[in-house]
Structure formats: structure tokens, C-alpha cells
C-alpha positions, 0 to 999 in steps of 0.5 A: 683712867689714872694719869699717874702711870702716863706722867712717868712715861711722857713727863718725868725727867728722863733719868727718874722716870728710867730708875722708876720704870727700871729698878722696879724691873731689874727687881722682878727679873732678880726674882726671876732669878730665884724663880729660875734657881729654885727648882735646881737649888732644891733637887740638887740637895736630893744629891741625885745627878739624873734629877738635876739634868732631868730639870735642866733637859726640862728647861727648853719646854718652859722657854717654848711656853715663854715663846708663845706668851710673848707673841701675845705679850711682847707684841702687844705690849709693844703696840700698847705704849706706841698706842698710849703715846699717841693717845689712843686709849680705846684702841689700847684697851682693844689692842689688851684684851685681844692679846690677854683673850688670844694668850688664854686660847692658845695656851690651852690648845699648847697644854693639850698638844704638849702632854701629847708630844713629851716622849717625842721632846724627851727624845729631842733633847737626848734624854737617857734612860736615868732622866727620861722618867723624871723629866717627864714628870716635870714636863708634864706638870708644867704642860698641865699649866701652861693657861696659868705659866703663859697668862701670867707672862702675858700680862705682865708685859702688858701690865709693865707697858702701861708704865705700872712697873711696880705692879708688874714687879709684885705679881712676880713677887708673889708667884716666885714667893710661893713657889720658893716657901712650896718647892721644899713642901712638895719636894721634901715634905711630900716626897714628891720629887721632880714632879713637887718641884714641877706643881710649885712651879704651877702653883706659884705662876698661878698665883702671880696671874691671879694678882694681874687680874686683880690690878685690872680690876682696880682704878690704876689700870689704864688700858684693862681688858674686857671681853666686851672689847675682844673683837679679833680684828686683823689690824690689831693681830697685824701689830701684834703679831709684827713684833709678837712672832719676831720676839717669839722665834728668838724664845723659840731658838733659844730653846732650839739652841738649849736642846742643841747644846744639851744634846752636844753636850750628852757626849761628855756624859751626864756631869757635862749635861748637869753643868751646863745647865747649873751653869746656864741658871747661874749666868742667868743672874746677869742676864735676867738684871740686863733685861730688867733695864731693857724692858724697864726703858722699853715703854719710855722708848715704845711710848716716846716713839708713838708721840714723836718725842724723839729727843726723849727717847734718845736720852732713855736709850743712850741712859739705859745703855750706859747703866747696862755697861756699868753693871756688866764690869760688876758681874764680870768680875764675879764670874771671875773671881767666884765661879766656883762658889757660884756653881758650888751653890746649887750642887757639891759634885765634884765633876759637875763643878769642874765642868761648872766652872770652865763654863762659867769663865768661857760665858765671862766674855758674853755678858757685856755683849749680851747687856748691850744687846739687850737694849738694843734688840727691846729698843727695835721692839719697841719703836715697832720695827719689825723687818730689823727685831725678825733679823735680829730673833733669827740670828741670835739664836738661830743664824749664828749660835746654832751653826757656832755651836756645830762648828766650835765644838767640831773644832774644839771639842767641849770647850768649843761649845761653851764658847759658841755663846760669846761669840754669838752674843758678840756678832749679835750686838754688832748688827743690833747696833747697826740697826738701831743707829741707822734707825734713830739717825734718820728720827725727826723731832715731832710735836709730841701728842697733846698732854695727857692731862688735857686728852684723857676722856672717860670711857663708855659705861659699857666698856669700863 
């Protein structure tokens, strides 16, 4: 078992051990970002409206799949670290390979019930006539992929809970690299489409398992999974599951509130429908690096709590923070000043620009709420608090966007809708914040766990 991933998460100075846990993170989500963009930026040069709102209508079943592989990724991830600072190693291995095992299960059974359910989603998010053909054809591909779109995001939040940032960060490397070099070979190439774009997309989130499954394989795992060690037992699902539903609900409404406002959105026609969901790509950029931070600091903070090492943990969430703060003055003023050439990027229609771009200057004033609330919502996560994570998941997306969205626009018609988003995202800080305030307050400083170097103990020759 290496030593070196426990060392960054227990010893490192705070301010390093964030840079190498976070830069490697807010890394991964910039490839992310191209992940996200890729598909949009290539059917986009088909100069096809109906094709660029079929993906974007498309993109609430990837955020379900999101949702039901962090019950398992989140959930474990955070009982993982909790788990490691407290030196519990055999129990973390255990904790692994129940939520990698669960995650493959259920993946299945989602690909077979979702090919099952397209017509009934299509009708869900307002699909028309010119989009329901090919948005179909996307979502079935991705359905059909759902063992390798799900495992794969699994295991990396577990990889990253374990403090293997920069192995987290490759695996996304390669799965988003392979699909960037195949979307313009199916796309194009092979006159594919919507459904090229919808097998790249496969093919590179396969790719990107492939690489975690063989990082468990090497010597630098410290909690690998073994199916020798998948023994469903109710204590474990317990943890996983408080924190795991909780983060799954908040990926869930999200998709709920995208379908929502696509749906709201189909009454300003087709170019509305585009907009909105070129716009949502683009405002992902801030979004993804904010989360980045908050997941690179999330198993500082998750392990640090296991251990009782409170001081610690208040420096790497205070740090974390004030990095996300900083940042937000940046893309702030690029949305700005540049909205136009970020949304002209992805399409040249003229209309989708337009509405593009009054989109983009309304979600301006989200994203310092948003880069503040991320930490604060991954910080309830990791400390295990479940009651305050649930609160916070129902609300952002559902107790407040959803009834924004309904009332704003009753209000204020398209632009009322655009601005449901900063001003969930603002309610949302303020009750993160009360939560963890209250929470961290109340922390007394512990004796911290014995030191890894003298704890650590090799595993059973059965179980390695």
C-alpha cells in the first residue's frame, strides 16, 4: 500500500497539499469542459438547428447517468477518505469494491430500462418533430453505455478520494482525448451524425475506465477493490447511501430543472431551445474549474475530519474558498466583455446568438454564488453530514430553481427565465453557508489518528 497518496492528504502543508490535490482536479474538469463542448462544437458545423437542440434536449439523460453513478461515487468517495483518516484500510478497501461492484449492477439494469423509456423522455423535455429523430439516436447510444459512462465516474471520485489526483486527472485525459480525435471521424468521416457523436462519446468514457481499472491494478492504490471484498453489508451501503442519495437527488434535479427550463424555453421556438443549451455548455467552463477546487479539497477535508484534525480542515476550507472567489472575478469579467465570441464559437446563427448572448450576461451574476457554494455543499459532503447535503440537494435544484424558473418567467417572460439560475444559485450559498459555519463552529480539536507511517500494515494475501 503506498504511503505517498495518505502523506499529501495528512502532512503536506496545507497550501501545497491543496495545489496538488486542486490543480490536478480543476485540470480534469477543463477537460471536462471539452468533453462537454464537443459534441455541440462538432454538430454545430453541420449548420443544422434541429441537430444542435436535439443534443442540448439530450443532455438531461447524461446528468440522470451522472446521478446514479454518484450514489456510488460521491457516497463512497466520501466515506472513503473519512475511512483513510481514520486508518481504517481493510474497511476502506471494503467501502471500494461495494461501491465499484453496486455502480456496474446498476448501470446495467439503467441501459436496459432507459432504451426502454426514450419515447416517453423525448416527450418530457418537449422534443418536436425536427428533434425527436435524432435525439433519440443520441440517447440511445448513450444508454447502450451506460456500464462504461457510469464506472467510469465511479471510479473516479474514488480514485481522487484516495489523494491519486493526478491519476484521476489522466483517466479523464484519455476518455475525453479519444473522444475530441473520434467525434469529427464519426461525425463526418462517417457521415454519422448525432449518433457518431453519441459512440465517441461511448468509446472515449470506455476508454477512460479501462485506465482506472488499471491504476487499481498497480502498487499506487491504496484502497483497490477485489470482488473477494464485495460483501453487500448494510453498514457500509448506510454510509454510502447518506451521502451518495443526497448528491444523486442534486444531479437528478438538475436534469429535472434542465428538462424544465428546455421545456419553458420551447415556447420562444427552436433558437431559444439552441441558445439556452450552447449557453449552458459555455457557462460550464466556470462551473466545471469551481468544482475542480471543491472536489480537490473534498478529500483534505473528508480525511482531516475522519482523523479529527480540525485545524487542518479549517485552513484547506477557508483556502479553497478564497481561491474559488478569485477566480470568479476572472470569468466574470469574461462573460462580460466576450459573450458574444463565446457563444459564437459553437454556432454562427444569427438568432441563437442573440438569445446566446442575453443568456450569458443574465448567468454573469451566478457564478460567484455558484464557486462559493460549491465548496461549501462538497464540504457537507465530505465531513459525512447528511441531513444539511439532502437539504442543500433538494433545494439548489429543486425547492428553489424549479418554482424560480415557474414564477420568473410568469413574470418576465424569457428573461425571467434566464435569471432563475442567479438567483437560485444566490439563495442556495446563503443556506450552504449557514450549515457549514454552524457545523465547523461547533468542531473540537482532536488527537489526530497515529501517523501513516507507523499504522499501515500489509494486507492478507487473500485479499491483495
Amino acid at each position: 500500500m503506498t504511503k505517498k497518496n495518505i502523506y499529501v492528504l495528512e502532512a503536506m502543508p496545507v497550501s501545497k497539499a491543496i495545489l496538488n490535490l486542486a490543480l490536478p482536479s480543476v485540470l480534469s474538469m477543463l477537460v471536462n469542459i471539452l468533453y462537454n463542448l464537443t459534441d455541440t462544437f462538432f454538430i454545430g458545423k453541420l449548420n443544422d438547428q434541429a441537430l444542435v437542440a436535439a443534443v442540448s434536449i439530450s443532455m438531461p439523460l447524461f446528468s440522470f447517468q451522472m446521478a446514479i453513478s454518484g450514489i456510488f461515487g460521491v457516497g463512497g468517495a466520501s466515506y472513503l477518505s473519512r475511512l483513510l483518516g481514520r486508518k481504517e484500510y481493510h474497511k476502506a478497501r471494503e467501502t471500494t469494491s461495494t461501491a465499484v461492484f453496486s455502480s456496474l449492477i446498476v448501470s446495467i439494469i439503467l441501459g436496459v430500462a432507459g432504451i426502454l423509456s426514450i419515447p416517453l423522455f423525448l416527450k418530457a423535455v418537449g422534443a418536436t418533430s425536427e428533434t425527436m429523430l435524432p435525439a433519440s439516436q443520441y440517447m440511445y447510444w448513450l444508454l447502450l453505455g451506460s456500464p462504461f459512462v457510469i464506472l467510469k465516474f465511479t471510479l473516479v471520485q474514488l480514485v481522487r478520494a484516495e489523494g491519486a489526483a493526478r491519476e484521476a486527472m489522466y483517466g479523464l485525459f484519455i476518455g475525453t482525448g479519444a473522444n475530441i480525435i473520434l467525434d469529427p471521424v464519426f461525425i463526418f468521416g462517417l457521415n454519422m451524425g448525432v449518433t457518431g457523436a453519441a459512440i465517441a462519446t461511448v468509446i472515449g468514457q470506455g476508454l477512460g475506465m479501462a485506465y482506472y481499472i488499471y491504476y487499481y491494478h498497480s502498487k499506487n492504490a491504496v484502497a483497490a477493490p477485489s470482488w473477494k471484498l464485495f460483501h453487500p453489508r448494510w453498514s457500509i451501503y448506510r454510509e454510502i447511501l447518506l451521502i451518495g442519495v443526497p448528491a444523486s437527488i442534486s444531479q437528478i434535479m438538475m436534469s429535472v430543472g434542465n428538462t424544465v427550463s428546455y421545456n419553458l424555453a420551447s415556447i420562444y421556438g427552436v433558437s431559444a431551445v439552441a441558445a439556452l443549451g450552447v449557453a449552458s455548455r459555455v457557462f460550464s467552463i466556470p462551473i466545471f474549474v469551481f468544482i475542480g477546487v471543491s472536489i480537490g479539497v473534498q478529500a483534505l477535508i473528508g480525511f482531516n475530519y475522519g482523523a479529527g484534525n480540525y485545524p487542518r480542515l479549517k485552513k484547506a476550507l477557508l483556502s479553497a474558498v478564497l481561491i474559488n472567489l478569485g477566480l470568479s472575478v476572472i470569468f466574470t469579467l469574461m462573460f462580460v466583455i466576450f459573450p458574444r465570441a463565446l457563444i459564437g464559437t459553437f454556432i454562427k446563427d444569427e438568432e441563437i446568438l442573440a438569445f446566446g448572448c442575453k443568456v450569458l450576461r443574465a448567468y454573469v451574476f451566478a457564478i460567484p454564488f455558484a464557486g462559493v457554494g460549491m465548496i461549501l455543499m462538497n464540504s457537507l459532503q465530505a465531513m459525512g453530514k447528511a441531513l444539511p447535503a439532502f437539504i442543500v440537494s433538494i433545494s439548489r435544484q429543486g425547492l428553489i430553481y424549479i418554482p424560480a424558473l415557474f414564477i420568473l418567467k410568469s413574470l418576465f417572460g424569457f428573461d425571467g427565465l434566464i435569471f432563475a439560475m442567479p438567483v437560485s444559485d444566490f439563495l442556495i450559498t446563503v443556506l450552504s453557508g449557514i450549515f457549514v459555519v454552524t457545523i465547523v463552529n461547533k468542531l473540537q480539536y482532536t488527537v489526530p489518528a497515529p501517523s501513516s507511517q507507523e499504522y499501515i500494515l500489509p494486507m492478507p494475501a487473500d485479499e491483495a
